[in-house]
C-alpha positions as CSV (number, residue, x, y, z in Angstrom):
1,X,-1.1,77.3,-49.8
2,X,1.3,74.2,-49.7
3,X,0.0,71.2,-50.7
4,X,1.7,67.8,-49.8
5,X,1.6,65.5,-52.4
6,X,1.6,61.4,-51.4
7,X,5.1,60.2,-52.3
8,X,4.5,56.9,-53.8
9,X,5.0,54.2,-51.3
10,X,7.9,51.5,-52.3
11,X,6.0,48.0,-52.8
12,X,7.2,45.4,-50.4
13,X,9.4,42.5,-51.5
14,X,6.9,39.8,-51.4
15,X,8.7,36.3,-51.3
16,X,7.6,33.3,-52.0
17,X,6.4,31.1,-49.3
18,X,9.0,28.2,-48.7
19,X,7.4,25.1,-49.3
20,X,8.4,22.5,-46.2
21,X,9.3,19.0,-47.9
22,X,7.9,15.7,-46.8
23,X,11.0,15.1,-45.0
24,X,10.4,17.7,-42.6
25,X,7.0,16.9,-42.4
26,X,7.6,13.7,-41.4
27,X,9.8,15.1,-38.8
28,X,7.5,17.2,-37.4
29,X,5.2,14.7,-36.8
30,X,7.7,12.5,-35.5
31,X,8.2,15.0,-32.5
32,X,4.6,15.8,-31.7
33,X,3.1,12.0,-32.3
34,X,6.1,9.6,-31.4
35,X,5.2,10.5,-27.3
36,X,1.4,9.5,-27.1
37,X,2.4,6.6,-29.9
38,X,4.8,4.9,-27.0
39,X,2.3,4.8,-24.4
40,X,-0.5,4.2,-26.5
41,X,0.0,0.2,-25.2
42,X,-0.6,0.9,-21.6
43,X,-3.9,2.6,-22.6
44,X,-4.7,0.4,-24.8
45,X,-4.5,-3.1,-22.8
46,X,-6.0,-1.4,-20.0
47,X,-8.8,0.0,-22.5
48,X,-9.1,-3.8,-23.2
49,X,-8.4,-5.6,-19.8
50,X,-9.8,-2.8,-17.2
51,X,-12.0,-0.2,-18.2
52,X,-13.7,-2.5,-20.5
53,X,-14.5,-5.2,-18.1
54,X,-15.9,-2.2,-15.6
55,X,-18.3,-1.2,-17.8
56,X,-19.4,-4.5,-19.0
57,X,-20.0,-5.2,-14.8
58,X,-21.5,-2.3,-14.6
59,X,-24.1,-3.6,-17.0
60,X,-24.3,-6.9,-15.4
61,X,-25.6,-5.2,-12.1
62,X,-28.2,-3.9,-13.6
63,X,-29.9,-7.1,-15.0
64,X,-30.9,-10.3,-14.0
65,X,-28.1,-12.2,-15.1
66,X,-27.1,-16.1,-14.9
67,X,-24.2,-18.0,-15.5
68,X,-25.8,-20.7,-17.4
69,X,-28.8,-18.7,-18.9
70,X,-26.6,-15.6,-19.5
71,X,-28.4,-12.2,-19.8
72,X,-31.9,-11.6,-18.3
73,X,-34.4,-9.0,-18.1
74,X,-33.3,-4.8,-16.8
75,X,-33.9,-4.7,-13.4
76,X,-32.2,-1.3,-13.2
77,X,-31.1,-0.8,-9.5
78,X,-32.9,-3.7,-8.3
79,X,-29.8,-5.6,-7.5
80,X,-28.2,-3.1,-5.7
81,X,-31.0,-2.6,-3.3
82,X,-31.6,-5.5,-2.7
83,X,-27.1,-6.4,-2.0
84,X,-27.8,-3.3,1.0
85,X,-30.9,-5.2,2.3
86,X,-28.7,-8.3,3.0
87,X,-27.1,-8.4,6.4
88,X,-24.5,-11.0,5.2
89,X,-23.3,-8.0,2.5
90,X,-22.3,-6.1,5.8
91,X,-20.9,-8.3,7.6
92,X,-18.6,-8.9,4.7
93,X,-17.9,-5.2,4.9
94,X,-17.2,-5.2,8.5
95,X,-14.3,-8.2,8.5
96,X,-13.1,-6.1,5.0
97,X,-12.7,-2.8,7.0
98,X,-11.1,-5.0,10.3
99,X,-8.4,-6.8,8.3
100,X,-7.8,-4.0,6.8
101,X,-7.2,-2.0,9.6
102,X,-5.2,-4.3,11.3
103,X,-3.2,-5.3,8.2
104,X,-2.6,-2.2,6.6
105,X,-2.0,0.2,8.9
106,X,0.7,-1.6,11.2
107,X,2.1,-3.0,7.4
108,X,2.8,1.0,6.2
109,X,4.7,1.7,9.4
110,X,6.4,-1.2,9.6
111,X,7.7,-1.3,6.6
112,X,8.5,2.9,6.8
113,X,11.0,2.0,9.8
114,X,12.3,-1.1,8.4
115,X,13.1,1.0,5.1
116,X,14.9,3.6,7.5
117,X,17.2,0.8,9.1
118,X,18.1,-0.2,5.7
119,X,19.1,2.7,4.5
120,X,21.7,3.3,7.3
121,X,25.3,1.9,7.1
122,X,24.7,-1.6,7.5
123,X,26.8,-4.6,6.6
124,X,25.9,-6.8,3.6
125,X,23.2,-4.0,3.1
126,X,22.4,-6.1,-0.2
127,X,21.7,-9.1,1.9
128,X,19.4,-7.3,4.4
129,X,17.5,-6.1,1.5
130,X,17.1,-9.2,-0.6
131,X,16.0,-11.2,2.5
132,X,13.0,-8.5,3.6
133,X,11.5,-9.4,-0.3
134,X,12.0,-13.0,0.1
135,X,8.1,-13.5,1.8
136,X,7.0,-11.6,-0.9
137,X,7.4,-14.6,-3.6
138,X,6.6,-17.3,-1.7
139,X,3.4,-19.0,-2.9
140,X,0.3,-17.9,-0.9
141,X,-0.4,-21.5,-0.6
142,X,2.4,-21.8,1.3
143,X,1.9,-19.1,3.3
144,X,-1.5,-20.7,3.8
145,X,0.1,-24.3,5.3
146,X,2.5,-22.4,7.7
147,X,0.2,-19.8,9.2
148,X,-2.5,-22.8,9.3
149,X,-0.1,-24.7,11.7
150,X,0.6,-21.7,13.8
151,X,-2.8,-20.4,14.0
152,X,-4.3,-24.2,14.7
153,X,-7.2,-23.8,17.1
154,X,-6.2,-27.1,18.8
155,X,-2.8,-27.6,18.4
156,X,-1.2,-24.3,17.3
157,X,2.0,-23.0,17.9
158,X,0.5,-19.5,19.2
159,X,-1.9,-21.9,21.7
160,X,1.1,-23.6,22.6
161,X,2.8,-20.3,23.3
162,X,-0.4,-19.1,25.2
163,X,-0.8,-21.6,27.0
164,X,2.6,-21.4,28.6
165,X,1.5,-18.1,29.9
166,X,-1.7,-19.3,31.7
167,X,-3.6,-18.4,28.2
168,X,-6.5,-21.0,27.7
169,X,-6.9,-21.8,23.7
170,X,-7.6,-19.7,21.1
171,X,-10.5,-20.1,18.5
172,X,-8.4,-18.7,15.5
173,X,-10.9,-20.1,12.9
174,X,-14.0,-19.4,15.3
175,X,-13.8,-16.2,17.2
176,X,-14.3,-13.2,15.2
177,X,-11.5,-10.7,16.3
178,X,-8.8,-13.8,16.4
179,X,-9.2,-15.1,12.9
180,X,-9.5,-11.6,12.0
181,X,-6.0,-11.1,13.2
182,X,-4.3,-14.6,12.0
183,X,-5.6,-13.1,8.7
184,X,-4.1,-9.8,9.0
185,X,-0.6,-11.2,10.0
186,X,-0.5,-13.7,6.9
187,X,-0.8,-10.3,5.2
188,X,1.5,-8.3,6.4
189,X,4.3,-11.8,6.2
190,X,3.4,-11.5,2.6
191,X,3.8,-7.6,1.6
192,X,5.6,-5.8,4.6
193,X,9.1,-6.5,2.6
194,X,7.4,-4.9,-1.1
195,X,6.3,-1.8,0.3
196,X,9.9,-1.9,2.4
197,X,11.4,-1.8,-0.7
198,X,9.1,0.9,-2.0
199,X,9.8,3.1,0.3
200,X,13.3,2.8,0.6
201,X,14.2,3.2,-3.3
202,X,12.5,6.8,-2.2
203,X,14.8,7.2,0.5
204,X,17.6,6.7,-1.5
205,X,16.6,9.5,-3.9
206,X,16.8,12.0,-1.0
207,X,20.0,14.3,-1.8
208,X,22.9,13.7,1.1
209,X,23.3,17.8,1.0
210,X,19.8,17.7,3.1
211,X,20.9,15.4,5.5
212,X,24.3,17.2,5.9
213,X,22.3,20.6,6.5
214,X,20.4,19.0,8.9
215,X,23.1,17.6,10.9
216,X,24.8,21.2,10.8
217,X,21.4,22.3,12.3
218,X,22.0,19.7,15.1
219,X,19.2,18.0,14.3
220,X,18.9,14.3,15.7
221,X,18.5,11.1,13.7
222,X,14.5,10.7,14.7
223,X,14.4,14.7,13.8
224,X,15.5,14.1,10.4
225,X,13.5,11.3,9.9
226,X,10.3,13.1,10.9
227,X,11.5,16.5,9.0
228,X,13.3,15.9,6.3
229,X,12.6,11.7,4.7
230,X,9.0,12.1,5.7
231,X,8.5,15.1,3.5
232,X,10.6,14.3,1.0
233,X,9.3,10.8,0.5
234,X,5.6,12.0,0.4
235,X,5.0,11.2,-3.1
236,X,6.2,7.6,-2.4
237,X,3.9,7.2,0.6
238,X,1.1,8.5,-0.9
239,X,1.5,5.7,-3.7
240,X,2.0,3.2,-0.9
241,X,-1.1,4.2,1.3
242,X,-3.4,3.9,-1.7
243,X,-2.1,0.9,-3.3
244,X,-2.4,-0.5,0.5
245,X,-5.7,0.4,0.5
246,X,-6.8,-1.0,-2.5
247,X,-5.5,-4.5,-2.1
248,X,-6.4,-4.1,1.5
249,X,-10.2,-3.9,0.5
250,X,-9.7,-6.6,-2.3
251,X,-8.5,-9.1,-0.2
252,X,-9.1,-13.0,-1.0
253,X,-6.6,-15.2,-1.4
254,X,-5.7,-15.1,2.6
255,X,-9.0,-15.2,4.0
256,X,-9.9,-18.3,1.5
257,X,-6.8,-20.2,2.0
258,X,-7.3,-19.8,5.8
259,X,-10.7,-21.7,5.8
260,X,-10.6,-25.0,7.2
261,X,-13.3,-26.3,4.7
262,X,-10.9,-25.0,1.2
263,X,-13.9,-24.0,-0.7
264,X,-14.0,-20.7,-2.1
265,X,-17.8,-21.1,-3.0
266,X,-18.7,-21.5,1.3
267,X,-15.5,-20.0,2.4
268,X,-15.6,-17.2,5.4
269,X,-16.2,-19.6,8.8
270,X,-19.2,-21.4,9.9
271,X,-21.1,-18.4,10.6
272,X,-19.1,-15.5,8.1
273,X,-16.9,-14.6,10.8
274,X,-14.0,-13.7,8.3
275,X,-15.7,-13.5,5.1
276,X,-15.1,-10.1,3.4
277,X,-16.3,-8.6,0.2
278,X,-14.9,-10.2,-2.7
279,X,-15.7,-13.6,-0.9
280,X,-19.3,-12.2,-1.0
281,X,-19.4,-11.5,-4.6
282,X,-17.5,-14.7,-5.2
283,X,-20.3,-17.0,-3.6
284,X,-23.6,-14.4,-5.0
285,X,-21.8,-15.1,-8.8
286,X,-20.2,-18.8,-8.5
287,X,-22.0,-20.4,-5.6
288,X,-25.0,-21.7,-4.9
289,X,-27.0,-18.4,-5.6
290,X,-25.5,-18.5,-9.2
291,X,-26.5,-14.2,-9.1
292,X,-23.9,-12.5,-11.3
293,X,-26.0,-9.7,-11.6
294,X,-25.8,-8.9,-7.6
295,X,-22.5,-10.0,-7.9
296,X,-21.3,-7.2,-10.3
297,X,-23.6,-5.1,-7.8
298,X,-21.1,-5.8,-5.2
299,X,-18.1,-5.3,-7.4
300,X,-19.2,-1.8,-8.2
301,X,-20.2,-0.8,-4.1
302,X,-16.8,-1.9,-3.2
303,X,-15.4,0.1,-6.3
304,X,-16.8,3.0,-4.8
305,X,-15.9,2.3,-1.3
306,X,-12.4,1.7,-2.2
307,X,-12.5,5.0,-4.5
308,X,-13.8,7.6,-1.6
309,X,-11.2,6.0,0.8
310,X,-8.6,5.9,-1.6
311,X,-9.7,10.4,-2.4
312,X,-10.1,10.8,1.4
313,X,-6.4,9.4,2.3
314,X,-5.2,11.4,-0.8
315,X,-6.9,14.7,1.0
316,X,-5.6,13.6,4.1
317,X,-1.9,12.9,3.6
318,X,-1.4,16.0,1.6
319,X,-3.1,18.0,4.4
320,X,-0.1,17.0,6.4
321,X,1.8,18.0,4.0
322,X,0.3,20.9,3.7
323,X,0.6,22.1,7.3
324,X,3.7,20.9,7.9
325,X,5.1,22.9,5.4
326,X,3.1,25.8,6.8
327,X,4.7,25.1,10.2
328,X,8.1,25.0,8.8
329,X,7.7,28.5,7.0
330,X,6.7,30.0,10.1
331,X,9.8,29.0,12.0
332,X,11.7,30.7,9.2
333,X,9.8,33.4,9.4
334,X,10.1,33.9,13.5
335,X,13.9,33.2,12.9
């Protein structure tokens, strides 16, 4: 009988473990803190300057607080029932949602074919581009004066126009829809040429080779518009839509300026025709109801409006997207 004796196994080399100095420690470190420490300011002032201010409103709305007396007793949600119980709070919301329907909307497409004309071979291109940004920085006070005169109930320029036409006068401070409208133009005077130049920095991005494919394809100008800048711009638009709606739904300074009485405490018409939301928290915290605790109500309902239409056009726009990319695939796939 053979027996197999265990050869003795050879013992491993066992090194010592290099120690890593404090130079390349300090290196390390570098690489995996340096990122988050150079855009630790951004979150940091906004820490300070927005979510810290939305909290503090947030407990506002729920007490009964003053401006001169300062905090009061927890009401808890009090306030907020008793903002939806007030007619005036929706009638804000309604001239909100009209101006900005009729300011927005026309605004994004305006300025999305505007862009387009600027991108093409244009003499002094530079000019053309400078000159679509110059409402942009005049003062809204300004803007104010010159659309007052134009939109003058008695003696406006767009009256006078009308009334060439067989047009009687228009109320522009009075009648709902018409003020609603004067408003809505003085917004889109004022941000038609940013978004303009928005989009087209986006449209400059696009690679020529896409455009020279399409023209190979023998696709037209308004083709490659719709199939090839739309898509390819979608990130931009997407930033423009919801930066749209936000300001759209936090509109003030036009709808103040444009009151004939110039006091943001009673501003909105005679009767609220063109008041909208942030007017309304304006007057419940500084007017004559001296409320900031159903003023910070308000500022957190129109938070949350402006949130769940700022998700739905999110959803929406990269639905179309979405299907449009699925519509293109399927032509490939037929082809």
């Amino acid at each position: 009988m053979v027996t197999i004796t265990e050869l003795p196994t050879r013992p491993r080399d066992v090194r010592p473990r290099r120690r890593i100095g404090m130079r390349q420690r300090l290196g390390r470190w570098d690489v995996k803190v340096s990122p988050y420490l150079y855009i630790s300011p951004f979150f940091v002032l906004f820490a300070i300057t927005g979510l810290f201010p939305l909290l503090y409103t947030a407990v506002v709305s729920l007490h009964k607080w003053n401006l001169l007396t300062g905090e009061g007793p927890f009401v808890g949600l009090k306030n907020y029932v008793d903002v939806l119980h007030q007619p005036f709070f929706w009638k804000a919301l309604r001239n909100t949602f009209s101006i900005f329907a009729l300011s927005t909307i026309p605004q994004i497409i305006i300025a999305l074919v505007i862009a387009a004309v600027l991108n093409a071979n244009l003499r002094a291109r530079t000019f053309w581009r400078m000159g679509v940004l110059v409402p942009y920085v005049v003062a809204p006070v300004a803007v104010a004066m010159i659309f007052g005169q134009i939109f003058s109930d008695q003696s406006g320029m767009m009256n006078a126009i009308l009334a060439k036409v067989g047009i009687s006068p228009v109320g522009w401070h009075s009648n709902v829809l018409a003020s609603h409208l004067a408003i809505a133009n003085m917004v889109n005077y004022r941000w038609t040429g940013y978004n303009t130049l928005v989009i087209l920095a986006a449209m400059q991005a696009i690679p020529n080779d896409i455009f020279e494919a399409a023209i190979i394809d023998g696709a037209s100008r308004v083709r490659q518009f719709f199939s090839v800048t739309i898509p390819m711009i979608r990130p931009t638009l997407i930033f423009v839509i919801i930066t749209s709606t936000i300001g759209g739904l936090q509109i003030f300074d036009e709808p103040t300026m444009f009151d004939q009485q110039n006091s943001a405490t009673t501003a909105g018409g005679a009767d609220g025709q063109f008041v909208t939301v942030t007017m309304y928290l304006y007057q419940l915290g500084w007017g004559s109801q001296n409320n900031l605790g159903r003023s910070a109500a308000v500022a957190w309902l129109l938070f949350l409006v402006i949130l769940a239409i700022s998700l739905v056009n999110y959803w929406f726009t990269n639905r179309i997207a979405s299907d449009s990319g699925a519509v293109r695939r399927a032509r490939k796939v037929r082809s």
